[in-house]
Each structure stands twice: as structure tokens, then as C-alpha cells.
MILOKOL-366693 format. One record per residue (C-alpha): residue number from 1; residue in one letter; x, y, z. Coordinates in steps of 0.05 Angstrom, whole numbers, plus 32768, in hexadecimal, padded with zeros to 4 digits. Each point is the difference from the previous one (the first is absolute). Example, Ala and Ser with C-alpha at 12.3 -4.5 7.8 and 13.67 -1.06 7.14 Angstrom:
// MILOKOL-366693
   pos   code     px     py     pz
     1      A   80F6   7FA6   809C
     2      S   801B   8045   7FF3
//
This chain:
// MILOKOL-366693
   pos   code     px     py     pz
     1      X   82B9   7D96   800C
     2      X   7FC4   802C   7FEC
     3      X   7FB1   7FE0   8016
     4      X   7FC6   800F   7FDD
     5      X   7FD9   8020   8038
     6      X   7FC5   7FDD   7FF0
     7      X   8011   7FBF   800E
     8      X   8000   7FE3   8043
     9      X   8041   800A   8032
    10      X   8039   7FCE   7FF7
    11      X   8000   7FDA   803D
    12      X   8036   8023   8034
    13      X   7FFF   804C   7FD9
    14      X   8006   8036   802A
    15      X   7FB5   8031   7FFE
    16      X   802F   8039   7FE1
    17      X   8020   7FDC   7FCC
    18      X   7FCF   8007   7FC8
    19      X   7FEA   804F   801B
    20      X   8050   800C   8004
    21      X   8005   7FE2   7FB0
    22      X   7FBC   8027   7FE8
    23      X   801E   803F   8026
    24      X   8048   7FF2   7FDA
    25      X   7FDC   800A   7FB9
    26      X   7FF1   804D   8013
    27      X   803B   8022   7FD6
    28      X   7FEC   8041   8024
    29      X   7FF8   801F   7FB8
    30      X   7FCD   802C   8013
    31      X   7FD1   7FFB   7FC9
    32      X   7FCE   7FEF   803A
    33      X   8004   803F   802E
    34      X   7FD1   802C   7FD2
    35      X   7FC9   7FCE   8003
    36      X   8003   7FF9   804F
    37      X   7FC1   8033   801A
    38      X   802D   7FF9   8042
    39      X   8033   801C   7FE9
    40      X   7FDC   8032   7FD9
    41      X   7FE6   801D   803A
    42      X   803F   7FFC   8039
    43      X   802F   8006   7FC2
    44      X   802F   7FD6   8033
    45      X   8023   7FCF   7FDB
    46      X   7FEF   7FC9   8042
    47      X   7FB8   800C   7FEC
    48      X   800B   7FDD   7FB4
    49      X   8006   7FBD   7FE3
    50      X   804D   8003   7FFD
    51      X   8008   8017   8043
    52      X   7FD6   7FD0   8024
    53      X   801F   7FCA   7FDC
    54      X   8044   800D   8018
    55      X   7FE4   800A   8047
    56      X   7FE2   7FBE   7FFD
    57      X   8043   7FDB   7FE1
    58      X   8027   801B   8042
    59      X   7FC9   7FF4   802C
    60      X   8004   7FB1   7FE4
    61      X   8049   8008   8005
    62      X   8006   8013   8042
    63      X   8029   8042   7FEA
    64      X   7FC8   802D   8016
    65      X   7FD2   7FFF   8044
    66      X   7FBA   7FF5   7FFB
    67      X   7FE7   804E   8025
    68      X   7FC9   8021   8000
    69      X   8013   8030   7FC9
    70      X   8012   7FC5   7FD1
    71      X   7FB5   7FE8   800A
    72      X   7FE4   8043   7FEF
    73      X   8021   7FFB   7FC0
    74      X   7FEE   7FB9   7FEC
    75      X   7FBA   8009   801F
    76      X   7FEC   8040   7FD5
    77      X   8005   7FD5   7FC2
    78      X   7FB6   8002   7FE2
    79      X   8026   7FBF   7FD6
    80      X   7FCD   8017   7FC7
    81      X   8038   7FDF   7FCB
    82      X   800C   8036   7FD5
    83      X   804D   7FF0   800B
    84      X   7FF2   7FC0   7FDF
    85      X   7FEA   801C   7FBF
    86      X   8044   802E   7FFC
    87      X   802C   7FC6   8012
    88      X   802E   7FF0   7FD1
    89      X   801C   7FC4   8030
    90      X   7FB7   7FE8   800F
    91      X   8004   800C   8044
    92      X   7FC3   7FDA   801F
    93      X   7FF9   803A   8031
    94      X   7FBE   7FF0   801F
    95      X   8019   7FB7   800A
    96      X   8042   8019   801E
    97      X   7FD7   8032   8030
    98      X   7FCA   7FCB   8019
    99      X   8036   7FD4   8012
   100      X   802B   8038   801F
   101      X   7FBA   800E   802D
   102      X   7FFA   7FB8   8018
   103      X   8046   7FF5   800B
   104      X   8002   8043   8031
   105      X   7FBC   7FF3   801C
   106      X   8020   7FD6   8040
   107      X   8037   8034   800F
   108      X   7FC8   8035   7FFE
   109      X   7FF3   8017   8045
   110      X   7FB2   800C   7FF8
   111      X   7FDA   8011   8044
   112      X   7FDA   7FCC   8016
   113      X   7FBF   802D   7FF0
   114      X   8019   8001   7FB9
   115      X   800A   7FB8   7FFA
   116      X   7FBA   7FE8   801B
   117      X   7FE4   8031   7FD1
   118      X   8027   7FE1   7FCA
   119      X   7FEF   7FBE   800E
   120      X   7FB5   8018   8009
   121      X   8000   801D   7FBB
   122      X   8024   7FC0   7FD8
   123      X   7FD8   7FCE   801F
   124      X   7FBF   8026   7FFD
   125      X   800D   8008   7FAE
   126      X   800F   7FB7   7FFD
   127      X   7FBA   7FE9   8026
   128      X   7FC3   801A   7FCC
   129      X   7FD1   7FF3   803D
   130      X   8025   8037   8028
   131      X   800A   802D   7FC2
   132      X   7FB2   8002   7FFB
   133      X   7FF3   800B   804B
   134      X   8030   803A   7FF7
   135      X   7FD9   8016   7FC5
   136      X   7FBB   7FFE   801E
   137      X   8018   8026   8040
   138      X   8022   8035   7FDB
   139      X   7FBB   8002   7FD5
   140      X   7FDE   800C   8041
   141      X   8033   8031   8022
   142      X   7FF0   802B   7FC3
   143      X   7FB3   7FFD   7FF5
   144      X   7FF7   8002   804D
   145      X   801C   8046   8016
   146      X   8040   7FE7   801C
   147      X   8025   8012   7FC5
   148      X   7FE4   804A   800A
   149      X   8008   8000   804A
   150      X   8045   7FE6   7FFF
   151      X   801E   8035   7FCD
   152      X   7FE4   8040   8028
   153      X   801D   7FE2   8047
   154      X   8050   7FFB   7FE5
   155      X   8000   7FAE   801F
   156      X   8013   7FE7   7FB2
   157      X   803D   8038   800E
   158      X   8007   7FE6   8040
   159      X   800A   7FB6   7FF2
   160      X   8020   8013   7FC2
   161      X   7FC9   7FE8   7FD3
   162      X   7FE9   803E   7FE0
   163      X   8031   7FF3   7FB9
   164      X   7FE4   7FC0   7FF6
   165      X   7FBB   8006   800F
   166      X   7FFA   803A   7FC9
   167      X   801C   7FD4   7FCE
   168      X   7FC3   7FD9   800B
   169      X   7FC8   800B   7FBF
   170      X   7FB8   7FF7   801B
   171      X   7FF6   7FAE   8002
   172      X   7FC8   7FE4   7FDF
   173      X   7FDC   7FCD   801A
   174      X   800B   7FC4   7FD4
   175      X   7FEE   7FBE   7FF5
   176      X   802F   7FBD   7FF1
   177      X   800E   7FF7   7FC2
   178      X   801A   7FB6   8003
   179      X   7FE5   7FCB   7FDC
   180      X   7FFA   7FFF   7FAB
   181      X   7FDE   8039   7FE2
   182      X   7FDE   7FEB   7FBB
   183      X   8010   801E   7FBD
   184      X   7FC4   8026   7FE2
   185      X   7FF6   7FEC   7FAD
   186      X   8031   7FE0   7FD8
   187      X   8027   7FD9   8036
   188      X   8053   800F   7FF2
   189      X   8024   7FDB   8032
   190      X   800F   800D   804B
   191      X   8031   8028   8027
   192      X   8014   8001   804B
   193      X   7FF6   8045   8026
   194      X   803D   800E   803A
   195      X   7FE3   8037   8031
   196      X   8030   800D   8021
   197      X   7FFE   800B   8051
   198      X   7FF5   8047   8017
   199      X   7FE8   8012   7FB7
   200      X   7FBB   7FD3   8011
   201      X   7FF2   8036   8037
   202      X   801F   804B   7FDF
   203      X   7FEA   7FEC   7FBC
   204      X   7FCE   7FC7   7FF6
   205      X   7FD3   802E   7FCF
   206      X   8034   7FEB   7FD1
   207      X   8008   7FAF   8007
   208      X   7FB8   8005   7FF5
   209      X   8001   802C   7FC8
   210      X   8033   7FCF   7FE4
   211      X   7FD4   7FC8   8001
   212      X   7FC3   802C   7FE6
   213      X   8032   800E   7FB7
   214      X   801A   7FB6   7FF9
   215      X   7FB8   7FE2   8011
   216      X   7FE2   802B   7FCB
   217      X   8036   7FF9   7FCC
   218      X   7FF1   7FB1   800D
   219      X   803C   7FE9   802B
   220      X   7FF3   7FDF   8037
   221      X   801C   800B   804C
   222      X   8022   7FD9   802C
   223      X   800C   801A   8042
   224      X   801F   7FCC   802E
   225      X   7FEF   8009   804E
   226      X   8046   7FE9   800D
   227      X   8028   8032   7FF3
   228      X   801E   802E   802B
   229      X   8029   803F   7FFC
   230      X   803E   8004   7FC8
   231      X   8031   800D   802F
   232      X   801C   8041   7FE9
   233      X   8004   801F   804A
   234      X   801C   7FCA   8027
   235      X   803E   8002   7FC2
   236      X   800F   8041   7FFA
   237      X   8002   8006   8051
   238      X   8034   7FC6   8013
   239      X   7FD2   7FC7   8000
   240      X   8006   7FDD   7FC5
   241      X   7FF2   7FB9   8018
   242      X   7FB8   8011   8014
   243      X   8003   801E   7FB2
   244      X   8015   7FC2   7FE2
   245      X   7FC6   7FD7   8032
   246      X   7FCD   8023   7FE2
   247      X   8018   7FFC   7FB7
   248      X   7FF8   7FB5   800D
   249      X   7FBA   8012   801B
   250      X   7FF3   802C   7FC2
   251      X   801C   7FC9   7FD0
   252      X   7FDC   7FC3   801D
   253      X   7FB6   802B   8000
   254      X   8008   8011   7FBE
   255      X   800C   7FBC   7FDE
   256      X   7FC1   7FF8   7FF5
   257      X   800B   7FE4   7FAA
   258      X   7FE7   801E   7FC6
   259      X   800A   8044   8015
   260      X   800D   8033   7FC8
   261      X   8024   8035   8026
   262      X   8008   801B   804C
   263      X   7FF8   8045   800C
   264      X   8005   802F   802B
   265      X   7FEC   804D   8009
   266      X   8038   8019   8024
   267      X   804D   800C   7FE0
   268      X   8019   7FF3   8042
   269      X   7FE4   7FB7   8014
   270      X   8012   7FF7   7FB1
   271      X   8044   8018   8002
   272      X   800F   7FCD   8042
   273      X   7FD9   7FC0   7FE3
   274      X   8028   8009   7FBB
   275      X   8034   7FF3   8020
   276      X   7FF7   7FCB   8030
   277      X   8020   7FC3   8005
   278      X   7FDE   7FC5   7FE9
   279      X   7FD8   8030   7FCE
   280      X   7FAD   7FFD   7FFA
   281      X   7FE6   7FC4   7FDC
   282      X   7FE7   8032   7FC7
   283      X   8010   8042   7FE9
   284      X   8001   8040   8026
   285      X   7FE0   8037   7FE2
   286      X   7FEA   8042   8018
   287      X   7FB1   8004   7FF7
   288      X   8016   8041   7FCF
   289      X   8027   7FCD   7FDD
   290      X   7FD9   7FCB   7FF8
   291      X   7FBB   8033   7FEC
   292      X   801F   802A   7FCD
   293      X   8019   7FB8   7FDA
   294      X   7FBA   7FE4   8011
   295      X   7FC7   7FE0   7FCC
   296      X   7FBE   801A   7FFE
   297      X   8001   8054   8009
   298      X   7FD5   7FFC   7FC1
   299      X   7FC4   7FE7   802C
   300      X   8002   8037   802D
   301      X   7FF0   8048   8005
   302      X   8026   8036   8026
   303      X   7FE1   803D   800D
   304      X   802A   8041   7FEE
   305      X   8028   802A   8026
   306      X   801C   8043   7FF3
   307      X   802E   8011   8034
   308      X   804F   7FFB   8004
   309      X   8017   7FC0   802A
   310      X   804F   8008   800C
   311      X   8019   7FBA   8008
   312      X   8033   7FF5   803F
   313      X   8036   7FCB   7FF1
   314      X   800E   7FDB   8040
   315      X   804B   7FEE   800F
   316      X   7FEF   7FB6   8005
   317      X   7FDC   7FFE   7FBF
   318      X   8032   8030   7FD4
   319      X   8046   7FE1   801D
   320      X   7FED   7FB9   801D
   321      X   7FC1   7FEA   7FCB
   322      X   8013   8030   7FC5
   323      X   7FB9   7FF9   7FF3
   324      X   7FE8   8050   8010
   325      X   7FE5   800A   7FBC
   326      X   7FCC   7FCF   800D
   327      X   7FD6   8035   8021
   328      X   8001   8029   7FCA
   329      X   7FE6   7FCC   7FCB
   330      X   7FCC   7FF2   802D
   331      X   7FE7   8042   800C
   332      X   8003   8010   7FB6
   333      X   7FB9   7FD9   7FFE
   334      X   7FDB   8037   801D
   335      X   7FE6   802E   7FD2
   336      X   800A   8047   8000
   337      X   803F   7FF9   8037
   338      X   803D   8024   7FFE
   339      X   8038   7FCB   801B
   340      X   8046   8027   8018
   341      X   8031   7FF0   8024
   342      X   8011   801E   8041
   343      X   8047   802A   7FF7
   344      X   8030   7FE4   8031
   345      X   7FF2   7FB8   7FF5
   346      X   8040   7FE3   8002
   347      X   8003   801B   8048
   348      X   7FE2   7FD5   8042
   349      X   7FC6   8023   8025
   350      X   8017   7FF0   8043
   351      X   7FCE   7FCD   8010
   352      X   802A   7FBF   7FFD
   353      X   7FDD   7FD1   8028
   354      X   8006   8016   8048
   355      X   8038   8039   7FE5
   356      X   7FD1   8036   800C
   357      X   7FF6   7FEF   8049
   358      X   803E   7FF5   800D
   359      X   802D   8030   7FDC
   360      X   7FC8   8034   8005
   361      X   802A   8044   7FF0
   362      X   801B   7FDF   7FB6
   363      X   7FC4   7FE2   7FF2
   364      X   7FDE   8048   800E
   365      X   8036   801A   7FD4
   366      X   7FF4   7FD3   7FC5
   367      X   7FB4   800E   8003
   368      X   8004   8049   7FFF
   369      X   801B   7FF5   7FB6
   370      X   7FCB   7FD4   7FEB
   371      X   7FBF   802D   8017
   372      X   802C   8042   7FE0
   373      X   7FFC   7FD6   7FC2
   374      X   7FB5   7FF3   8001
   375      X   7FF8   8049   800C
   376      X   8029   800A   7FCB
   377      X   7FDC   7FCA   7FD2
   378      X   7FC1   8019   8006
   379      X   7FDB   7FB2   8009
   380      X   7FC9   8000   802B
   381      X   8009   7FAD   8005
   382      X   803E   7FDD   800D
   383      X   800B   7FB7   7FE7
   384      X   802A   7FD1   802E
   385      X   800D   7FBE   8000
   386      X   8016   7FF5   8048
   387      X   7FD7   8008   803E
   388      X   803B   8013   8030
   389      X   8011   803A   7FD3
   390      X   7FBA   8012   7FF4
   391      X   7FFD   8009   804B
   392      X   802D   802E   8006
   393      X   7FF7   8024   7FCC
   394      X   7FB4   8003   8015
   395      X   8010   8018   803B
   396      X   8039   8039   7FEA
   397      X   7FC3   8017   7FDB
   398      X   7FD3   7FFF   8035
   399      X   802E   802E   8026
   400      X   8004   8033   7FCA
   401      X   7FB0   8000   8003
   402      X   8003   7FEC   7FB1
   403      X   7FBF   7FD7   7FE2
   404      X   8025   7FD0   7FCC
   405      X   7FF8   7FB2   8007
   406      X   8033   7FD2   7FF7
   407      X   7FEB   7FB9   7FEB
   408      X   8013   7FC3   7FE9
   409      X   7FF0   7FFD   7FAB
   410      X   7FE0   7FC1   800B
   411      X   7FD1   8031   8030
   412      X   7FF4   8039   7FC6
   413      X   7FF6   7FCF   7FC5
   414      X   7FD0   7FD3   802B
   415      X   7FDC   8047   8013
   416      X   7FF2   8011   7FB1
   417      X   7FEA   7FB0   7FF5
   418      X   7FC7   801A   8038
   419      X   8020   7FDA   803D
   420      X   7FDC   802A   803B
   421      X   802D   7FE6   8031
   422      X   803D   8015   7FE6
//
């Protein structure tokens, strides 16, 4: 008997019986491999969609032992999804390879270091009180000197910090943005605004910007002081029941009725609440989405821009959302721009949530290819419509000593409408 793996366990099922049936759909065709940027790279057939699939069927079989080597494999996955568009079987990959990662998570042996710091991290992203007193003392590390002080004595090398903290953009000091923002004019209906968890503190310029474009295009704002982080981390790391508590979180903050649309400014979050399990109580849209369909660009003037902006496709939005050439309508509205594409789109960046922490040397290797192809393009501004990937990409930059800003759309077209904060 085949389950759909969407609906809830029958009562007595073994965990691996639906992973063991999604796995048995994989009819190791192939058609996958040249899509995989793993495999691309290591050109070792472990390393791609069809390989990793047959390591997790004997894994859930019991006809191969979980080792260390077997979790390097499975762990290097990026699970960006571009198998899923080359699947002829419709392989739900990403579904198969979350559930793989929280069925393994309790034969892991993790050091107890490793663990506390896990549990640190989850529970910190789930409490928005804690985010922001991480935010405000990462805001002062950096204005006060520390920042400075701690790069030239080697203790972010020492503690083994140094990766992450150079991801970090300069943080802005911010204000909340809770609470109903008024439409300006003609008055076209209201819309909720998800921000997301650590995207309040790396990129809040553009939740505000957000709100600036919809306010002045007469939509109204609702963002609910509920909600609380999407949950993407805690599923695509083994702990998908703290996921599925804070859909429920998500869901019951943002049934507030009448609302149009929710939306949200990063792929990622989007990607993760599309597919949660009961679904919003009205439609997802990415803020691209939603802007370039909008009412009401008549009644406002952008101001133009002549400049090349290459657009970066994030995995989440171009295999999960199929809803990358939202950017480019949007962008289209400012006069005088070049829009292109940025070549190697249908290949990951490396960021991938916490990927580029933790699988440092692939997601190095993955990056490399994207800043050779802004050297190549020529743009001096790079669109992107994820804040995790505009971090690393910002920082890959950084390193190469190269002055081009990556933003969020929302951020450029809310710059030419005269936003000053954006």
C-alpha cells in the first residue's frame, strides 16, 4: 500500500515506511545527475540525486551502516531542488531529504558542544524577544570597535567564528514594524507582511521598503506581532516538529480576516510556508509577486536608472515557488534599467540556509562561479530575492574587494520611488 506523504501517519507505521516508498519511486534514470551542483563539482556519482537516494533506501533498509562517510554524502546536499524539475517520477526530493535528516538526527553522534549550540540557535529563532537582543548586540559589537578589535587579534579564528561573522552585512538600526500601516490615496485592500526571523536583523531595509511600495500604491499592511520564524532551519536540520509548531504559530497570527494576500520578502521562508501543513489562511505571495500584479503604479513616479542590474534567481524561488520571473517584471518599472539575468542561474550559490557554514569548502566552490559571472556580466548591482544568499554573496564580494550591491528589488524600486531608507 502506497501513502500520500502528506497526510498524517496511519496509526502503528513504522517512521521509514513512507521515506522507504518516496525513496522506491527513484528509477535511478539519471536525468537528475546534470542538475545536481554537487555532483557537478565532485563529479562522484554519491554526491548526486540518484546516488543519495539509493544510500538513503539501504540506510532505511538496514542493508547499509549509517558511517561517517555516508553522512558526508547526504550532508553535502545544498537540497536546492533542481532534481525535482528533471524528474520524470516526481521524486519529492526535498521532502524525502528533510525526512531522511530528522529520521538520522538521534543516531547522530553530535558533541555535546554542538548540540547546546544547536539547541541555542533553534530556540533563539523561535523566541522574537531573543532574536532582537541578538540583533541589538551584534548592532553594538559592530559600531563599538569590537568588531574591529576582534578581526586583527585571530579570537573569531580561534573560537571558530571568523566564517560566520563575515557573512554578517552592517545591521541597521531599525524600528518595529508591527501594528497596521495605512494605505496612502485610493485605499485597495490589505495584505499581511511575514518578516521572517533573522531577515528582521540582516535585512530589515527591505520589510520596510516593502511597506513604503504597498502603502503608496494604496494597500494597506498588516503586520501581526505574533508571528515568529517560518521554520525553514529547524526542517531542513532534523527538527521538524519544532517546524510544524511554529507553522501553527505562523497560521494562527495570520488569521487575522479580510486579508488580501501574505507576503513575504524572502524565497526561502516562502518556499517552507508554501508548503506547510495546514496551509496560511490566504495566499502566499512573494512581495515581487504580488507588486508587479499590483493596482495603482500609475500614481507613482520612479526615478530613472541607467545602469545594468543582473537579476540572481534563488533556488527556493526558481525550483520550490517557480515564481523567479517576478523580479524581473518588477524591476522592469524603473526607467532607463537594463534587467539580465545572471548566467548560471539554474545553479545554487552555496548559501542554503546554514549550508555555507557548514559545508564551507562546496559552498566556497559554488560561489566562485557566481562572482566569475558578475565579472563576466559586467552589472555593477545584483538583484536577489533572498537574504541568506545575498549574504553570501555580499560577502564573496567583499573578499574580492569588488564595489557592487546586491539588494532585494523591492530595495532598488523603493530607492527610484525616493525611499531614503532603502
Amino acid at each position: 500500500m502506497t501513502h500520500d506523504p502528506d497526510q498524517p501517519p496511519v496509526p502503528g507505521e513504522h517512521p521509514a515506511t513512507r521515506l522507504s516508498e518516496e525513496a522506491g519511486r527513484c528509477v535511478a534514470c539519471g536525468l537528475c545527475v546534470p542538475h545536481c551542483p554537487t555532483y557537478r563539482k565532485t563529479l562522484n556519482e554519491a554526491d548526486s540525486p540518484r546516488g543519495r537516494i539509493f544510500m538513503m533506501a539501504a540506510l532505511l533498509e538496514q542493508r547499509l551502516p549509517l558511517s561517517p562517510e555516508v553522512l558526508h554524502h547526504l550532508d553535502l546536499c545544498l537540497t536546492c531542488r533542481a532534481c525535482e524539475n528533471a524528474c520524470p517520477s516526481r521524486v519529492r526530493y526535498g521532502w524525502l531529504a528533510d525526512g531522511m535528516r530528522t529520521w538520522l538526527e538521534p543516531q547522530r553522534q553530535r558533541p555535546a558542544g554542538q548540540l547546546r549550540l544547536r539547541r541555542m540557535l533553534f530556540n533563539t529563532l523561535r523566541h522574537p524577544r531573543w532574536l532582537r537582543s541578538a540583533g541589538w548586540l551584534l548592532q553594538s559589537y559592530q559600531r563599538s570597535g569590537l568588531q574591529r578589535l576582534a578581526r586583527k587579534s585571530g579570537a573569531l579564528a580561534a573560537f571558530g567564528l571568523a566564517r560566520a561573522e563575515a557573512q554578517l552585512p552592517v545591521l541597521q538600526k531599525g524600528h518595529s514594524l508591527h501594528g497596521m500601516h495605512a494605505a496612502n490615496g485610493t485605499p485597495r485592500g490589505t495584505v499581511g507582511l511575514f518578516l521572517g526571523c533573522v531577515a528582521q536583523m540582516t535585512d530589515a531595509p527591505t520589510l520596510s521598503a516593502a511597506i513604503f511600495i504597498l502603502n503608496r500604491l494604496g494597500y494597506s499592511v498588516e503586520v501581526p506581532r505574533a508571528q515568529t520564524c517560518c521554520g525553514a532551519l529547524h526542517q531542513h536540520n532534523g527538527a521538524t516538529g519544532a517546524a510544524q509548531a511554529l507553522s501553527c504559530e505562523n497560521r494562527q497570527a495570520f488569521s487575522t480576516p479580510g486579508l488580501q494576500a501574505i507576503l513575504h520578502a524572502a524565497s526561502g521562508c516562502g518556499a517552507t510556508l508554501a508548503e506547510q501543513d495546514p496551509p496560511l489562511t490566504a495566499p502566499l505571495l512573494d512581495i515581487s509577486t504580488f507588486l508587479s500584479q499590483a493596482r495603482g503604479w500609475e500614481q507613482v513616479e520612479l526615478a530613472p536608472l541607467q545602469q545594468s542590474i543582473a537579476v540572481h534567481e534563488p533556488c527556493s524561488s526558481r525550483n520550490v515557488l517557480h515564481d523567479q520571473d517576478a523580479a524581473y517584471q518588477l524591476l522592469l518599472h524603473i526607467p532607463g534599467a537594463r534587467i539580465i539575468p545572471l548566467a548560471g542561474n539554474d545553479q545554487c550559490c552555496g548559501a542554503a540556509g546554514s549550508y555555507a557554514l557548514t559545508q564551507a569548502a562546496m559552498a566556497d566552490l559554488l560561489l566562485r562561479d557566481k562572482i566569475e559571472a558578475i565579472k563576466t556580466g559586467g552589472a555593477r548591482i545584483i538583484a536577489k530575492s533572498n537574504p541568506g544568499c545575498a549574504m553570501h554573496l555580499a560577502a564573496g564580494l567583499r573578499a574580492e574587494g569588488m564595489a557592487i550591491e546586491v539588494l532585494h528589488p523591492v530595495r532598488l524600486v523603493a530607492r527610484q520611488m525616493g525611499y531614503e531608507n532603502a
